[in-house]
Each structure stands twice: as structure tokens, then as C-alpha cells.
N, C-alpha and C positions, 0 to 999 in steps of 0.2 A: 396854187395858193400864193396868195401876193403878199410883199413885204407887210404889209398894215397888216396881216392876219395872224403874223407869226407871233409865236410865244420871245420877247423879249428877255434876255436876262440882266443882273442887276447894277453890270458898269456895262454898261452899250454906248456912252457917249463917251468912255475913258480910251473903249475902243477904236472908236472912230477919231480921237484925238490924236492915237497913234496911227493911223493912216491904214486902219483894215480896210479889208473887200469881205463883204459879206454875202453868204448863200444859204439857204434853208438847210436844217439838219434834222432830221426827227420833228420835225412841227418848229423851230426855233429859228430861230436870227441869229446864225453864228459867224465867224472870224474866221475867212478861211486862209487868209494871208496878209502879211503887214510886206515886210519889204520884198516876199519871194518864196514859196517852200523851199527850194533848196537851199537858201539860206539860213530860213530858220530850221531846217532839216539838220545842219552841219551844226549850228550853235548849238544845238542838242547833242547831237554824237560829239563834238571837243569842248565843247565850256557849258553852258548849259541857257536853260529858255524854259518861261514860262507859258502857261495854257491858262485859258479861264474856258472850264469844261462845265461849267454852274449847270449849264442844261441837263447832267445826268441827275438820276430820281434818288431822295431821299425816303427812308419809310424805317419807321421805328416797329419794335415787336416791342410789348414791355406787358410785364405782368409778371404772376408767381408762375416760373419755371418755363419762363418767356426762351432761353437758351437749347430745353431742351426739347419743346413744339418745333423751331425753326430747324433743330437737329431732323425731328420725324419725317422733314415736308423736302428740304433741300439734299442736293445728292451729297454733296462732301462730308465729312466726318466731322463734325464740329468738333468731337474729342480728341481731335490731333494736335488742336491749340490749349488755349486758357483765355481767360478774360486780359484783355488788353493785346490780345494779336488779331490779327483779320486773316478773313482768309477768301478765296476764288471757290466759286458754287457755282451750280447749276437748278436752276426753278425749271423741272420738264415736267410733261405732261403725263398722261396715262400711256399713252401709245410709245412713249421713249422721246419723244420730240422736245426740244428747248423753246422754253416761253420766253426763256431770259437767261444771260450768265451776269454774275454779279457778284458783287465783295462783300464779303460779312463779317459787322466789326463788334466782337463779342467783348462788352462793355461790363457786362456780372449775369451773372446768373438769370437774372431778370430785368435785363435791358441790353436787348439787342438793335444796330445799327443796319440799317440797309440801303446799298448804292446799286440801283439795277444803274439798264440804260434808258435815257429819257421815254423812248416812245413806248417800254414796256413796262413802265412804272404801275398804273393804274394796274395791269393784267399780275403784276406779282402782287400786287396786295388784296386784290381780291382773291388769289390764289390760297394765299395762306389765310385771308377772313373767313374766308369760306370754312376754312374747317379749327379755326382757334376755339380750343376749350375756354369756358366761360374764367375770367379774370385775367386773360390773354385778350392786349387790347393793339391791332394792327391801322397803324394812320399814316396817310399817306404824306409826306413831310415833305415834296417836291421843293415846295417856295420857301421854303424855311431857311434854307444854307445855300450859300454860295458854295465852288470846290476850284480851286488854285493847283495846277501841275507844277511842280517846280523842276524839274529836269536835265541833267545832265552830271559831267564829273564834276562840276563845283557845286552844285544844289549843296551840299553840305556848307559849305562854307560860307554860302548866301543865308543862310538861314540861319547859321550860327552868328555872322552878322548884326542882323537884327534880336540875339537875343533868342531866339528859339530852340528846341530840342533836337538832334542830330545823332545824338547815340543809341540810335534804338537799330533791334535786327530786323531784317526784312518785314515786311508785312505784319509789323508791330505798329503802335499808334500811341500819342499823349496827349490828353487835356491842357490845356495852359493857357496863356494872356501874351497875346502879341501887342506890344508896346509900340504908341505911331505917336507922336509928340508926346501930349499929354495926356491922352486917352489908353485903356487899357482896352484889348479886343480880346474873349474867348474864343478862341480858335482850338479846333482837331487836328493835328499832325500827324499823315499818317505816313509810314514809310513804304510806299505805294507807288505803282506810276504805269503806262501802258506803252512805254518806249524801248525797254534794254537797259537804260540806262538807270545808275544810281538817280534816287529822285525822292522827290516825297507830295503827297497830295496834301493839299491846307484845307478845311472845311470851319469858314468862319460864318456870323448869321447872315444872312441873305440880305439884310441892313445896313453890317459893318461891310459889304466887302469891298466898298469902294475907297474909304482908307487902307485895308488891308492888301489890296494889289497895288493900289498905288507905291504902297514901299515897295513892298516885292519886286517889279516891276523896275522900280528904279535901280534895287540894288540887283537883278540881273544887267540891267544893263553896264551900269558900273562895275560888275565882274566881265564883261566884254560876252554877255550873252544877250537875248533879245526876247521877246515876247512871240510865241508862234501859234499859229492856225491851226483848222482842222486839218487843212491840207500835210504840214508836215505830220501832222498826230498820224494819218493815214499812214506815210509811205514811214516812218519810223514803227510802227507798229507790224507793215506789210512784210518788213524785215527782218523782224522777229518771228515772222509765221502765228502771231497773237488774231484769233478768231476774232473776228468784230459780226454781231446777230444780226443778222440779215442777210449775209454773205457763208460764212464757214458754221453759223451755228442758226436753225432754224428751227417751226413745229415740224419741218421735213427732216431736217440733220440731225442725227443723234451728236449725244459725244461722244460714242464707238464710233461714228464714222468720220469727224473731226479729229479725232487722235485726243480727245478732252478725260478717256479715264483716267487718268491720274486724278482726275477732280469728282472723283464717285466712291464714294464708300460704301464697297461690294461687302463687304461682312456685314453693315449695317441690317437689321429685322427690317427698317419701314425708309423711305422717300418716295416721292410722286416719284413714278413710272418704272418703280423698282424691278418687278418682273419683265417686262418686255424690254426692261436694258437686258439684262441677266440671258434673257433668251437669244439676243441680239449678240450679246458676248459671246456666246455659248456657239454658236452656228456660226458667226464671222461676220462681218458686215458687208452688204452687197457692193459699197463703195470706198474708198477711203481716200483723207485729206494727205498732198503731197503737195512743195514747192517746185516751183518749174524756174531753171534759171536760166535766160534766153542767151543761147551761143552766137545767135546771130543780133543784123541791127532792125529792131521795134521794140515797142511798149504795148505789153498784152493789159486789159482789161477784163474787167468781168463778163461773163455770161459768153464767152468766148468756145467754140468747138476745141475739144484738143482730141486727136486724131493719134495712131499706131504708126504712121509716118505719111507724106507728104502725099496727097490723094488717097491715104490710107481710108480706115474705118474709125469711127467716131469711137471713144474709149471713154470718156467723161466731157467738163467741163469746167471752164474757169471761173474760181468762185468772190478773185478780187486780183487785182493786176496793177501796175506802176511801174517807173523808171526806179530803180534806186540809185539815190545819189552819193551812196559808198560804194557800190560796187560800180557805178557807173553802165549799168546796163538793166536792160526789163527782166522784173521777176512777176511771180504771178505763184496764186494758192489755187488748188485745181479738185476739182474731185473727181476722182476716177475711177472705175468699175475694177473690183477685185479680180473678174474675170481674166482682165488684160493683163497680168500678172508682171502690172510694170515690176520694178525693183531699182534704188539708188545706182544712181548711176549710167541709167537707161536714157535713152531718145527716143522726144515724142516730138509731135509738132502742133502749135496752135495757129489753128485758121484764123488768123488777123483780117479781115473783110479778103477774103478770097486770097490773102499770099500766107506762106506755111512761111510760119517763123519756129527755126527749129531750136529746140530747148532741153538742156537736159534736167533728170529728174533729180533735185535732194532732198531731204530729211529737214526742216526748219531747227532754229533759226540760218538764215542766209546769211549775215552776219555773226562777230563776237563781238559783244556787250559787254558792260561793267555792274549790271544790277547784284549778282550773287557774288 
């Protein structure tokens, strides 16, 4: 796919004013670095950095009893929040497989918010059209909003800067009006992020967003943070052991075999693919998700063999891989056959194009964060 084909988003020339490099993402024309990832990696973990992630998919439920349709269809328990928290779902299929994992920001009773990711937008809203009771009306809202990461230990105080909301708990959110000279901007503030870090997502319309990053932007930098790419999103993310679909969650991977139950509400009567998760729990999963943290010197990648030791026997496989730039060595998410009955703490070894790089086994996150 060539640049001219990609889906554009809504400040691409604000972009390129700060000196990206851009690469396709899902169909899109993204940022995948301004001065460096590891730079913009580190302003994230000590001060903090901005993302413009606009490419992920917007999609409203709204109707009478819009709240508790999206309870039926998605895994997580929408009953664990209230109106005005969001929360980490999974839209899977009949077989147990993930179409999508995605945030859902439960607005009232009948007006729910929905952030898949870009390239599974389309397939989550036909998911749940497909079976909306009549006055349940599901649209897809991709181009509608813009979405703003703000990221790191001072995202608070950048945002309090400008006048914004700052006091809410995790994975809570506020309506409000971000002020930029003389103009007022409705923006979503959610307290949300896919880093570790303390952060918050900004969701302004797809119109306004180019005054709206513009401050932002300026006032991280002026807090001594910087604007970052996907690249950094990756390896701060990869360091959290944070699934990204395509990779740790797929129509293949359950989230029994990601380590994602905690985002399934097994007491719940109804979600897509309820039973064959259930039976899937029930039996053990034939595989399961583990970080590999490399003892030696390389940077594992995906799709990589990981082997029982050094001309060993195949055991799994790597399901996304990086240098990290806190711990200053390659880590890597793996999936691995239950049979081989790794366990924390163990050595395996990934075949990096023919050399065994040996690694040991933990438990994610690879890092400590400041989000909770």
C-alpha cells in the first residue's frame, strides 16, 4: 500500500512540522518517531509525551438500554463500573477468539462510547448490529474524534495547566471545554493510557484537533516532555506486557491464553463466545502468554521460535519483541505450549535467525510503572 492510499489523520501536517517519520499502521499514515524512540520512550517513563493515536476507531451504542445490550455482547462486566468510568473489554467470537479488545466508556444507561482499534472498527460494529434490539442504534464514528495520549508523571499537571480536569480515578472520564485563545473546544478526558504510566487520553472532534494538540503539544514540551510515535507506544507498552491484537490477542488467541481473564465476566448468563471460553477455562489452555527477558546480548522480535534450550525442541513462539530502553536489554511476549511446563523463573532460548539467545522466563509487567 503506498503512502497516497493510506487513511490520513486530522493534524498530518502538524506532524510533519515537528519532524516525524512516518509508516503505515492499520491502513493509516502514522508518526512513528520525531527525535528518536528511545528518547521519546524515556520522556514518557520520567516527564511525560504526547501521542496522537486519532487512527483508533470510534463507534457509539445509544438507544433505550444501550448499556445493557453492550453488557450482553462484550466479555467484561459492565456492572463493575457506573456511568462515567470506562472500562478494558473484549468483542470475541463464538469459537473464543478476539475480534478486538477495546475501552468502553459507559456514558448513561443509554449512551455508550466505543474505542476498538483502527483496523477492527468496522468488524466490532457490525458485531454488535448484527444483533441490536430494535431502538438500539450502533454507528460507526471512526472520523468523528480525534484522541490525544498525554503520558507520563507530569500528564497531570500539563493538563491542569491548560485548565483541564485531573482529579478523576483510573479509568474514569469528563466532558468539558478545553480553552485555546479565544475559542472553547469540547473535549472527552479520559483517565486512560496504554503506557504504565500516569496519563490521560483527550478525545476532541476530529475538527477541533488541531488547536487542541497544538496546546498540548506545546505545553508538554514546555514541561521538558516531547511528542512520541508509535514506535515508542510499542516498546512502552511491550513493557508492560499490554496485549496489542494482532500479536498477544487474535480470532486464534483467546484471552485464557493471553492471561486477559481478568477482563471476562465468568458469572455473567450471555457474551459472544461465552461457552467455549468456559470450556477453555475449564480444561486449561493449550498455550499461554509469558515475558521472556533476554540474559544475553540481542533484540528478539515477533514470530521468532522459542525452544527448551539451545538446539532444543520448539516450545512456542514469540508473539512481539523489542529492546527495552529501561531495562536496557531485549524483552519479548511469547506464547508457549502448556505442555512444556515452563514456570517463572526458568530458561528458554529464542532462535534469533539461527543464534540462541537465552532468556529468562517472568510474569509481566517487566517494569514498575506509576498508572495505579
Amino acid at each position: 500500500m503506498s503512502e497516497g492510499e493510506l487513511l490520513a489523520g486530522p493534524i498530518e501536517d502538524l506532524h510533519r512540522g515537528l519532524g516525524a517519520s512516518f509508516a503505515e499502521f492499520g491502513g493509516w499514515n502514522m508518526p512513528v518517531s520525531y527525535a528518536g524512540t528511545v528518547a521519546e520512550h524515556t520522556a514518557v517513563r520520567e516527564a511525560v509525551g504526547i501521542f496522537d493515536v486519532s487512527h483508533l476507531g470510534k463507534a457509539s451504542v445509544t438507544g433505550p438500554g444501550a448499556a445493557e445490550f453492550v453488557n450482553r455482547c462484550l466479555t467484561n462486566d459492565l456492572n463493575k463500573i457506573h456511568p462515567g468510568k470506562a472500562q478494558y473489554t473484549l468483542c470475541t467470537n463464538n469459537s473464543g477468539g478476539v475480534v478486538d479488545d477495546l475501552i468502553v466508556y459507559w456514558v448513561s444507561d443509554d449512551d455508550v462510547f466505543l474505542v476498538p482499534n483502527a483496523a477492527n472498527t468496522a468488524a466490532v460494529v457490525a458485531a454488535l448490529a448484527a444483533v441490536a434490539p430494535e431502538g438500539v442504534e450502533v454507528v460507526d464514528r471512526h472520523r468523528d474524534f480525534g484522541v490525544f495520549a498525554v503520558q507520563g508523571p507530569r500528564s497531570s499537571a500539563v493538563l491542569s495547566g491548560l485548565g483541564l480536569p485531573t482529579d478523576m480515578e483510573y479509568m474514569s472520564f469528563a466532558d468539558t471545554e478545553m480553552v485555546v485563545g479565544q475559542s472553547g473546544y469540547p473535549v472527552r478526558v479520559c483517565r486512560t493510557g496504554y503506557t504504565g504510566e500516569i496519563g490521560y487520553e483527550l478525545l476532541p472532534a476530529w475538527d477541533d484537533s488541531e488547536p487542541v494538540f497544538a496546546a498540548l503539544s506545546a505545553a508538554v514540551i514546555a514541561a521538558g516532555g516531547a511528542p512520541a510515535g508509535l514506535g515508542a507506544r510499542d516498546t512502552l507498552r511491550t513493557e508492560m506486557g499490554y496485549p496489542l491484537h494482532g500479536h498477544e490477542l487474535s480470532v486464534d488467541i483467546s484471552p485464557v491464553q493471553a492471561r486477559c481473564s481478568w477482563a471476562v465476566g465468568w458469572k455473567k448468563p450471555e457474551f459472544f463466545g461465552r461457552e467455549a471460553l468456559l470450556a477453555e477455562k475449564e480444561s486449561g489452555p493449550l498455550r499461554r502468554l509469558w515475558g521472556l527477558r533476554a540474559t544475553g546480548r540481542g533484540v528478539p522480535r515477533a514470530d521468532l521460535a522459542v525452544l527448551d534450550g539451545p538446539g532444543g525442541t520448539q516450545i512456542g513462539a514469540t508473539t512481539s519483541g523489542t529492546f527495552s530502553p529501561t531495562l536496557k536489554t531485549g524483552i519479548a511476549l511469547a506464547l508457549i505450549d502448556s505442555s512444556a511446563n515452563v514456570a517463572k523463573g526458568d530458561t528458554v532460548v529464542i532462535d534469533v535467525r539461527g543464534r540462541a539467545l537465552e532468556c529468562e522466563v517472568v510474569l509481566p509487567p517487566f517494569v514498575t510503572a506509576g498508572t495505579s
